[in-house]
C-alpha positions as CSV (number, residue, x, y, z in Angstrom):
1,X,129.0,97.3,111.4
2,X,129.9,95.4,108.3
3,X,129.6,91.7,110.5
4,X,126.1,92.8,111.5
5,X,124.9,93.9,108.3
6,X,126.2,90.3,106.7
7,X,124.2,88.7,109.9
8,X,121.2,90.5,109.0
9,X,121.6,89.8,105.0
10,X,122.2,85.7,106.0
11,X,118.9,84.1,104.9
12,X,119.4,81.3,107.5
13,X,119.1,84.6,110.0
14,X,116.6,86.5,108.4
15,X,114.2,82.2,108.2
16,X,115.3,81.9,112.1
17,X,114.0,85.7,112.7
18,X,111.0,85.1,110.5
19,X,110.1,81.8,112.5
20,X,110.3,83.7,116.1
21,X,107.6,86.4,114.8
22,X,105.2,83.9,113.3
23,X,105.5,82.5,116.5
24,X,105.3,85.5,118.7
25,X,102.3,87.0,116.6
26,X,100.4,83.8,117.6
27,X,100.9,83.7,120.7
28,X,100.2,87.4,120.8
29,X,97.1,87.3,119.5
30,X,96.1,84.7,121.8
31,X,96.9,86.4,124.9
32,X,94.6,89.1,123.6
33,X,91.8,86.8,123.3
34,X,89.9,87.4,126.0
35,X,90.2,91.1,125.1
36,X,89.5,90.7,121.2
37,X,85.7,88.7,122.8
38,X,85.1,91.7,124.6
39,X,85.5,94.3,121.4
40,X,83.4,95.8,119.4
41,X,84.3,94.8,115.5
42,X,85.0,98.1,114.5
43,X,87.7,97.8,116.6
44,X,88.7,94.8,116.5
45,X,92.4,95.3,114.4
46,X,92.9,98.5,116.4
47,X,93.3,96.1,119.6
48,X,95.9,93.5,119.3
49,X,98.8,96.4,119.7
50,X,101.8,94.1,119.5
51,X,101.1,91.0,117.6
52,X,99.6,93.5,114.9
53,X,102.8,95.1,114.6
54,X,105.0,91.8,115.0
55,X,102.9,90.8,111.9
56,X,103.5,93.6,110.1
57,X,107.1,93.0,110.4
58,X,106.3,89.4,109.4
59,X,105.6,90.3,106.1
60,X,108.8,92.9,105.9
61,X,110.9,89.6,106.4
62,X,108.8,87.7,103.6
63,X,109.6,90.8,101.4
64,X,113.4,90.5,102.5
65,X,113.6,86.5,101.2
66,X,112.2,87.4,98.2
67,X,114.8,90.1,97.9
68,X,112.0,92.9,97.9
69,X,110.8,96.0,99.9
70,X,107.4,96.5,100.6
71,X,108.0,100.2,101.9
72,X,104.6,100.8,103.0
73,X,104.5,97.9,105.5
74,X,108.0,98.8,106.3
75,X,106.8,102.0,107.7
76,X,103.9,100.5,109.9
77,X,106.1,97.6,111.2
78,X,109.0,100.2,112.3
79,X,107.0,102.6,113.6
80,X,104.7,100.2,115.5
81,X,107.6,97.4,116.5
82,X,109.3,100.5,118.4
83,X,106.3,102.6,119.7
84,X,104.5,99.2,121.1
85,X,107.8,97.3,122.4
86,X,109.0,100.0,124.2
87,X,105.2,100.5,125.5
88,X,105.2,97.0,127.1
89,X,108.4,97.5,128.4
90,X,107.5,100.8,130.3
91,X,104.1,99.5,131.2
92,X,105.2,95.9,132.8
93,X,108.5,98.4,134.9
94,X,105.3,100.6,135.6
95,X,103.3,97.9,137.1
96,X,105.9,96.5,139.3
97,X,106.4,100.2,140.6
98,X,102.6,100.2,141.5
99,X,102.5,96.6,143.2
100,X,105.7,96.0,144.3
101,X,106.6,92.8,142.7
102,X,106.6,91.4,139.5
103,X,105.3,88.0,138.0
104,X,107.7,85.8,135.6
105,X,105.8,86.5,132.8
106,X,106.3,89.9,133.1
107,X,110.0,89.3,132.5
108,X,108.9,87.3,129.7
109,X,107.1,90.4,128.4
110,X,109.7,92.8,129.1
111,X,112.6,90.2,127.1
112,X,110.0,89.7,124.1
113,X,109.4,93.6,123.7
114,X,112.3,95.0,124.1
115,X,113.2,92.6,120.9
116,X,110.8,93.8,119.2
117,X,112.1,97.1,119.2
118,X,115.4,96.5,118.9
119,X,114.9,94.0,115.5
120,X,112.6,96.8,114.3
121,X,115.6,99.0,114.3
122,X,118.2,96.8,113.0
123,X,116.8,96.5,109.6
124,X,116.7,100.2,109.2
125,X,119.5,100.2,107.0
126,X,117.4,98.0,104.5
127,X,114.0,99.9,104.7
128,X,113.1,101.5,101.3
129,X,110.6,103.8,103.7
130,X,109.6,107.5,101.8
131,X,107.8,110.1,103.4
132,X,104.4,109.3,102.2
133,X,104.8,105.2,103.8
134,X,105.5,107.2,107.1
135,X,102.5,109.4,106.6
136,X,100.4,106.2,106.3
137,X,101.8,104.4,109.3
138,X,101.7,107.7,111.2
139,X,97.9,108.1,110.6
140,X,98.0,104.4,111.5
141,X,99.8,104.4,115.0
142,X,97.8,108.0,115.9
143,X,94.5,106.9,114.8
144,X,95.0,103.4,117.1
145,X,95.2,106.0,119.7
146,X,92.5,107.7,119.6
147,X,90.9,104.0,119.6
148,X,93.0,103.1,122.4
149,X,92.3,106.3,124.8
150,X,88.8,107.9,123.8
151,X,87.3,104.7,123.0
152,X,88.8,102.9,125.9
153,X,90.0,99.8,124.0
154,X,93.7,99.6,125.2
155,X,95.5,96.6,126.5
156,X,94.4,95.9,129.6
157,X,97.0,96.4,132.6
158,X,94.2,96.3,135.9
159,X,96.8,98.0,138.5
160,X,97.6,100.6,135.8
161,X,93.6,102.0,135.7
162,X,94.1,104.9,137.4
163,X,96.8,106.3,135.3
164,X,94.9,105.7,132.1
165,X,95.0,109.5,131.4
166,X,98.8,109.6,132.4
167,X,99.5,106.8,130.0
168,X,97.3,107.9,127.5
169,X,99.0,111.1,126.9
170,X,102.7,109.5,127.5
171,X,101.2,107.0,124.7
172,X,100.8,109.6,122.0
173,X,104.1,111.5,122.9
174,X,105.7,107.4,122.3
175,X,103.7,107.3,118.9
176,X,105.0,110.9,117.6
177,X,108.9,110.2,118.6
178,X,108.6,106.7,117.1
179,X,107.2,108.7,113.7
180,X,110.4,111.3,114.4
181,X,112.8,108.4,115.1
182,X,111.1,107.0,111.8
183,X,111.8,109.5,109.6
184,X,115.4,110.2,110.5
185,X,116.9,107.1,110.7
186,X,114.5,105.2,107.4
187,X,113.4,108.8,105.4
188,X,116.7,111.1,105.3
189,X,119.6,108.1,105.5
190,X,121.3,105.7,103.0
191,X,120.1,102.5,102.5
192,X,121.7,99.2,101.8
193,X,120.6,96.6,99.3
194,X,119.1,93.1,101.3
């Protein structure tokens, strides 16, 4: 435990992690371009799921090289890295169970993620997170489902269309355990200094 919280502290790690989610956000938010054209603009920041929340997270590591905590985007970038990289990854194993095969990017999708979720978690021993930051991404994460599911403005998975109520309600359930998750591993623990 000790190594990996001196890995997470190094700055050359924390530059290295920084560069990968610039890059990632990009390319995130251009794979949702043809979606974003299609969107109303009162919803266009609910959309972008993932690069939103890999931004959010961005800004958590600009916080972390300055040696500060910005709690409030903390909250979002936890609660949204988890909720929406474990989403992809259970929506890309879902399509393959519809179709029967699965495309390399896919993999690519599943890989990218599952990080996401994973380095969301990792820094929770450096999260300066209090309950009212959690109430504020949890209004956050809920309210982009009620954009998602009523207002129809999800990402798009074409094979997954007629299982949009299915995933709509597993989606919620995903966004209140991510909250839970949130508040017992960044609200209720110890934290260590970055």
């Amino acid at each position: 435990m000790k190594f990996l919280i001196q890995i997470l502290r190094n700055r050359l790690f924390l530059w290295l992690l920084l560069g990968i989610n610039v890059l990632g956000t990009i390319y995130g938010y251009i794979w949702y371009g043809w979606q974003l054209a299609e969107t109303p603009v009162q919803f266009l920041v609910f959309v972008p799921d993932s690069p939103t929340a890999s931004l959010f997270f961005v800004f958590v590591l600009v916080a972390f090289l300055f040696n500060k905590n910005w709690p409030f985007l903390e909250a979002l970038a936890i609660v949204t890295l988890f909720k929406y990289g474990l989403w992809a990854v259970i929506m890309n194993i879902l399509v393959y169970g519809v179709t029967g095969n699965i495309h390399w990017s896919s993999y690519l999708l599943i890989f990218s993620h599952a990080g996401m979720a994973i380095q969301g978690l990792l820094y929770v021993p450096f999260y300066k997170i209090k309950i009212f930051h959690l109430v504020v991404a949890a209004l956050w994460i809920l309210h982009n489902d009620v954009i998602d599911y009523v207002f129809n403005m999800m990402p798009r998975y074409s094979v997954l269309d007629l299982y949009l109520s299915e995933i709509g309600y597993f989606s919620f359930w995903l966004s209140i355990f991510s909250i839970i998750l949130t508040y017992k591993l960044c609200v209720k623990e110890k934290h260590f200094k970055l």
